[in-house]
C-alpha positions in Angstrom: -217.3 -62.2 4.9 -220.2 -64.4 4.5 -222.7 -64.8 7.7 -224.1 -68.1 7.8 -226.8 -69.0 9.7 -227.9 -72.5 11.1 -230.7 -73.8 13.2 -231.1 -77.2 15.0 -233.4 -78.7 13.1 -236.9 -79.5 14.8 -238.1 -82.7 15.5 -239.6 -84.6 12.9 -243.5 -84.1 13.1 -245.6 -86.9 15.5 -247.2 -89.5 13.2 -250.9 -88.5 14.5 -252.4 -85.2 15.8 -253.6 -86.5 18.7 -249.7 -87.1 19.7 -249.0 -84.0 18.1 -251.2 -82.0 20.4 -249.6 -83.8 23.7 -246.1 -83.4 22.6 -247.0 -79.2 22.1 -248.7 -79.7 25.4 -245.6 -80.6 27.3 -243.3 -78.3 25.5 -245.4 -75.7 27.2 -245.5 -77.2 30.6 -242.0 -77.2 30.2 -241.6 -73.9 29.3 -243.6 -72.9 32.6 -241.8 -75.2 34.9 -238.7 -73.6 34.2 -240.2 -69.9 34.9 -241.8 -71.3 38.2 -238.7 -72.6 38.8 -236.8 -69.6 38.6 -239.3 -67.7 40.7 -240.0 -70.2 43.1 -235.7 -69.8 43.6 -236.0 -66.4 43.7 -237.9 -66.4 46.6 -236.3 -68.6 48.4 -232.3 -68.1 47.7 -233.3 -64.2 46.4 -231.7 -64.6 42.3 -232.3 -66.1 39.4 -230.8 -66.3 36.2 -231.8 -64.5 32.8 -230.9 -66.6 29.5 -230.6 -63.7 26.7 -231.8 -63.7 23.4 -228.9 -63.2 21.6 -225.4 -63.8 22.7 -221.7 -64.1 21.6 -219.6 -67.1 22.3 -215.9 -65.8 22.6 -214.2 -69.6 22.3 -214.6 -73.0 20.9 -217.6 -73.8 23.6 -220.5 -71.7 25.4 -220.0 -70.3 28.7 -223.1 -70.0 31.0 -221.9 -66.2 31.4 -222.0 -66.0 27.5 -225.6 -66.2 27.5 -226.6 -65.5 30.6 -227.3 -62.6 33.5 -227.6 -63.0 37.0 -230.9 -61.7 38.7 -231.6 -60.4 42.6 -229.4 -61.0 45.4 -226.5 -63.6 44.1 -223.0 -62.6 44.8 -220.2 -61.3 42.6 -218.2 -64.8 43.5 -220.8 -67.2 43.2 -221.7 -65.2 39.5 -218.1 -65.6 38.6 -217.7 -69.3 39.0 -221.3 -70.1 37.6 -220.6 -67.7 34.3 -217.2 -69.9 33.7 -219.1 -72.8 33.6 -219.0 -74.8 30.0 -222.1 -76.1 28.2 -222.4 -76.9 24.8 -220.0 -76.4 21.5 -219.9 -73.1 19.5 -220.7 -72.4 16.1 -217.2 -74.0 14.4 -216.5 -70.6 12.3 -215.9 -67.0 13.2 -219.1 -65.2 12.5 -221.6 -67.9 12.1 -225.1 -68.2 14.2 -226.6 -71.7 15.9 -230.3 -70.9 16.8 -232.2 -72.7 19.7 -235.5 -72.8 20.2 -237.4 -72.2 23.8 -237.9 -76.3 23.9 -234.5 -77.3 22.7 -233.1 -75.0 25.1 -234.9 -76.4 28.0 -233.2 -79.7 26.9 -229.9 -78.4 26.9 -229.8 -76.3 29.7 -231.2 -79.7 31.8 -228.4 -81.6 30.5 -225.3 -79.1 30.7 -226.8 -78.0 33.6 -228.4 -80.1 35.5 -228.2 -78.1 39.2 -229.2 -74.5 37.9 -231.7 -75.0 35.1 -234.3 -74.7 37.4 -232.9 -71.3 38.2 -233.3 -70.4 34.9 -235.8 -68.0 32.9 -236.2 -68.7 29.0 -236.6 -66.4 25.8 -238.4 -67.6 23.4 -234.9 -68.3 21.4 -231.6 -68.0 21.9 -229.4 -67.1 18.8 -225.5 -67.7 19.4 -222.9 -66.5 17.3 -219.1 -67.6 17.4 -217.1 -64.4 17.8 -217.9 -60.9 17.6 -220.5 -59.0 19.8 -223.8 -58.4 20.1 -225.8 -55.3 20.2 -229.0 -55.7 22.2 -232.3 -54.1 22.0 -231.6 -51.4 25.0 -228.5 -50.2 23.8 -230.0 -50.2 19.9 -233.0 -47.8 21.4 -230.4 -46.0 23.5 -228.5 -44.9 20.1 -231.5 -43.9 18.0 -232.5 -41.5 20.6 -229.4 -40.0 20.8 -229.6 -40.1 17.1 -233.0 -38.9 16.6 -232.4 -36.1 19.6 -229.3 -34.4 17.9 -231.0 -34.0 14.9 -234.1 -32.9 16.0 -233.0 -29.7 17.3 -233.3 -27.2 14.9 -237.2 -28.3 15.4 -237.3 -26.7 18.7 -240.2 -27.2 20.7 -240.4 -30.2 23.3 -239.5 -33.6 21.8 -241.0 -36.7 22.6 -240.1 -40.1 21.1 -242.8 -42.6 21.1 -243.6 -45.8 19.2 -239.6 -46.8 18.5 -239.2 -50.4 17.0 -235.7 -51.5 16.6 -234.4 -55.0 15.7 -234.5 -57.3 19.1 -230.3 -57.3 18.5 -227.9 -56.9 15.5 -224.5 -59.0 15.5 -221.4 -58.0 14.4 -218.9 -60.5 12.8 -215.8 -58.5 14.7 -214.7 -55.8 16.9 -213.6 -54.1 13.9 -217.4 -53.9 12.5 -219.1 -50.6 12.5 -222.8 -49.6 13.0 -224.4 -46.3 11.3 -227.8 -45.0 11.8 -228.7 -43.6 8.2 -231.8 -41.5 7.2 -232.7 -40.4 4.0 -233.9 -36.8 4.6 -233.9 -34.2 7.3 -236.0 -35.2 10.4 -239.6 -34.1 10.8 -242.2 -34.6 13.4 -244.3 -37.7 13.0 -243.0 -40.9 11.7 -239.6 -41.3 10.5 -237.8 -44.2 8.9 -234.4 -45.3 9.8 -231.8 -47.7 8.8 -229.0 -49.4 11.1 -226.1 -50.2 8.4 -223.2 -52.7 9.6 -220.6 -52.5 7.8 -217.2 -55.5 8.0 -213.8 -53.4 7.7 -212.6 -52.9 4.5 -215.7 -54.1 3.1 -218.1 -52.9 0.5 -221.1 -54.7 1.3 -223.7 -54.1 4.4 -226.0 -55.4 6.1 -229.0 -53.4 6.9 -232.0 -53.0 9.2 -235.1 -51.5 9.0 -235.7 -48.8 12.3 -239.2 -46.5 12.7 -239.7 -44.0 15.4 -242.3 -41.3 15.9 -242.0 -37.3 16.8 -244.0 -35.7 18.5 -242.1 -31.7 18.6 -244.7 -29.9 21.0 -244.6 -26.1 20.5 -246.5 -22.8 20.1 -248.2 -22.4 16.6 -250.4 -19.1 15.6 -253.9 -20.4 15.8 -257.1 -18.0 15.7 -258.2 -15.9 18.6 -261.5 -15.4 17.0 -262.9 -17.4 13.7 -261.7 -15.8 11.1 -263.4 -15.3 7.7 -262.5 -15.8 4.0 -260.0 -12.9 2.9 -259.8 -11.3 6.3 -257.0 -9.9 7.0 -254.7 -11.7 9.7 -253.3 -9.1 12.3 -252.0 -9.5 15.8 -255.0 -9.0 17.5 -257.0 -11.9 15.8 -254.1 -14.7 16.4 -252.9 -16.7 19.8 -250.3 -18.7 20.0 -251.2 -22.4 21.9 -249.5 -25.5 22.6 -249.7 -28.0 19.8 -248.0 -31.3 18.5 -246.4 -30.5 15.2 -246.6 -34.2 14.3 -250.5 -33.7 13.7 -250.2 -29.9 12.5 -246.9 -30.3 9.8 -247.9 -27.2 7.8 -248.8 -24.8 10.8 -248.0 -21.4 10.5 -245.2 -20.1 12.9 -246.6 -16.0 12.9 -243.9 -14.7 11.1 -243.8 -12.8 7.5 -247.1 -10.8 6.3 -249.3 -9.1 6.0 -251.8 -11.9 5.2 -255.2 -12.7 4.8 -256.7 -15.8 4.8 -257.8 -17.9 1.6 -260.5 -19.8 4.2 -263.0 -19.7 7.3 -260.7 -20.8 10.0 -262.6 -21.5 13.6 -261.6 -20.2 16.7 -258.3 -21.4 18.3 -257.7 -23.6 15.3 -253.9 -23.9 13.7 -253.6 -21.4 10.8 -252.1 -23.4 8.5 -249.5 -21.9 5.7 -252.0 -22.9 3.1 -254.6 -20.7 5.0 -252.3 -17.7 4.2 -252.3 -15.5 1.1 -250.4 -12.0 1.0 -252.9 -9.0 1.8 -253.2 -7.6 -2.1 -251.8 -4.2 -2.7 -253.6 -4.2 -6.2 -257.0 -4.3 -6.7 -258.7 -5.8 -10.0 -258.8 -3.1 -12.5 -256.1 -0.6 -10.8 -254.0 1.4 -13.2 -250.1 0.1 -13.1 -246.7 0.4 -14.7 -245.4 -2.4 -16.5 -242.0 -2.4 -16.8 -239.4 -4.6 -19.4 -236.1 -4.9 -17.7 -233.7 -6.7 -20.6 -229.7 -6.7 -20.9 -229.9 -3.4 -22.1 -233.0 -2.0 -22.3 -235.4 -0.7 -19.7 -239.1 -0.7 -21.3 -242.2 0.8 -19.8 -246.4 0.8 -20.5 -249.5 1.0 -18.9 -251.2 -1.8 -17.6 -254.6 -2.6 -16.1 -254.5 -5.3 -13.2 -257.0 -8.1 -14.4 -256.9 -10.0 -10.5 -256.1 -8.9 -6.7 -252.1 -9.2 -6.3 -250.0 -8.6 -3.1 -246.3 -8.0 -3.5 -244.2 -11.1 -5.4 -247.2 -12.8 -7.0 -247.9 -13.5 -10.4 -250.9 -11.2 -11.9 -252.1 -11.1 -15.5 -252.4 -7.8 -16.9 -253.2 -6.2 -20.3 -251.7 -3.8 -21.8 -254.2 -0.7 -22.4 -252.7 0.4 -25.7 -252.9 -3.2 -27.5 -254.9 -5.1 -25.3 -252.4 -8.0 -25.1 -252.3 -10.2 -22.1 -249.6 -10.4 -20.1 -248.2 -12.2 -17.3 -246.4 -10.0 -14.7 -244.6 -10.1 -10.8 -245.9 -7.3 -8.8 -242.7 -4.8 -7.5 -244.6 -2.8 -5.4 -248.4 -1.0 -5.0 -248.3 0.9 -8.9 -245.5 -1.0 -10.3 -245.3 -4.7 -12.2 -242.3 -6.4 -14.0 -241.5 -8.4 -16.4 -238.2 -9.9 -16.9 
């Protein structure tokens, strides 16, 4: 189905800027006088009423209680028969959108009106669609947390969502319309990007928003008890585990695996990162080995001199003793290199 769009158009512009500037001027006053309005009722009947920024019309004309929400103290009955209340025509079609701007609502809501507009407190604009419902920017935020919380898990740590921008409100055409929250890879700490999907039954094509939100995963991460030097070795007694935001440390080492040593100077109760982290070598340049063939069947074996410092699983170039030929190799164990 095709959404169509339309918006009142404005008024033509004033023939001179001085006119210009006072008609601008007034649409502002306006635009105050109706919020001082509302508060000034407020405090004198105790309720107001809140015009939304997106709303559904369910018939052929729009209902005060389409668009609207009571505020403070007003009573379920009084609510009732102002929200029945008519004002102007709805879109024609199923689906399609009328905008009104802040000033051309002010006009309509005197005219339809006339005995509660000055009750009344004013978006900026007010987008009606005929049919369907709206989802608003509370319940949006509500779902990508929910989202973003059940996926976050296997994280651990504390989470804490911060700097979440969703769309002000997404419309769907029917009650039969769906909304998915998609993502494009696993979730991380720091910034992640979203997408809200609607999708028409039966239907191949989507419409899609853009969503962004930002993790902060607070957890203990191995961080040095004392500065530690270039190819020292890491042991228990020279790490401490502290309190940090994995959204600013994405590559910090968790304390598990080893031995290590570390590749840099790290300062004192700084984040060891992975890339600080090489295997404690259990070959030293210039030891003796075994270099061993292992084909489909055969099972070859020479001696080998270790050209670089290896720990167990790396890569090492050797040579062979006998015809001096380089070779690269996976160290198997402390005497023993491989070559498949």
């Amino acid at each position: 189905m095709i959404r169509r769009r339309t918006r009142i158009a404005p008024p033509r512009p004033a023939r001179t800027f001085g006119l210009f500037r006072i008609l601008l001027l007034l649409a502002v006053l306006a635009g105050l006088l109706f919020a001082a309005r509302a508060v000034a009722l407020q405090g004198s009947e105790g309720w107001w009423i809140q015009i939304k920024s997106a709303a559904c019309a369910q018939g052929s004309m729009v209902l005060l209680g389409d668009i609207a929400e009571p505020r403070g103290t007003i009573t379920p009955e009084a609510w009732k028969a102002l929200a029945s209340k008519p004002l102007w025509p709805a879109p024609d079609k199923q689906g399609h959108q009328t905008a009104l701007t802040r000033e051309r609502l002010v006009g309509m809501l005197n005219h339809y009106l006339p005995d509660q507009a000055k009750a009344c407190a004013l978006p900026n604009q007010l987008v009606v669609q005929r049919g369907g419902r709206v989802l608003e920017g509370q319940t949006l935020n509500q779902q990508t947390v929910v989202f973003l919380t059940e996926r976050a898990k296997n994280l651990g740590g504390e989470l804490e969502i911060t700097d979440l921008h969703v769309p002000e409100a997404v419309f769907l055409a029917s009650s039969h319309d769906t909304l998915d929250i998609l993502v494009s890879g696993p979730i991380r700490p720091g910034r992640n990007n979203l997408l809200f999907e609607t999708r028409a039954a039966g239907s191949k094509t989507a419409r899609r928003y853009a969503v962004t939100a930002f993790l902060n995963v607070w957890k203990p991460v191995a961080c040095a008890a004392r500065p530690l030097n270039r190819l020292e070795q890491v042991t228990p007694d020279r790490i401490t585990f502290l309190r940090k935001n994995l959204a600013h440390y994405p590559a910090a080492w968790d304390g598990s695996g080893g031995p290590w040593r570390a590749t840099r100077s790290v300062g004192g109760n700084q984040v060891i990162n992975t890339d600080n982290l090489e295997p404690v070598p259990i070959i030293a340049k210039g030891a003796k080995l075994n270099l061993v063939y292992e084909g489909q069947n055969i099972r070859l074996s020479a001696k080998v001199e270790a050209m670089a410092d290896a720990g167990v699983g790396q890569q090492i170039q050797v040579r062979n003793l006998q015809s001096k030929r380089m070779i690269l190799a996976t160290v198997q164990d402390a005497e023993t290199v491989v070559v498949h």
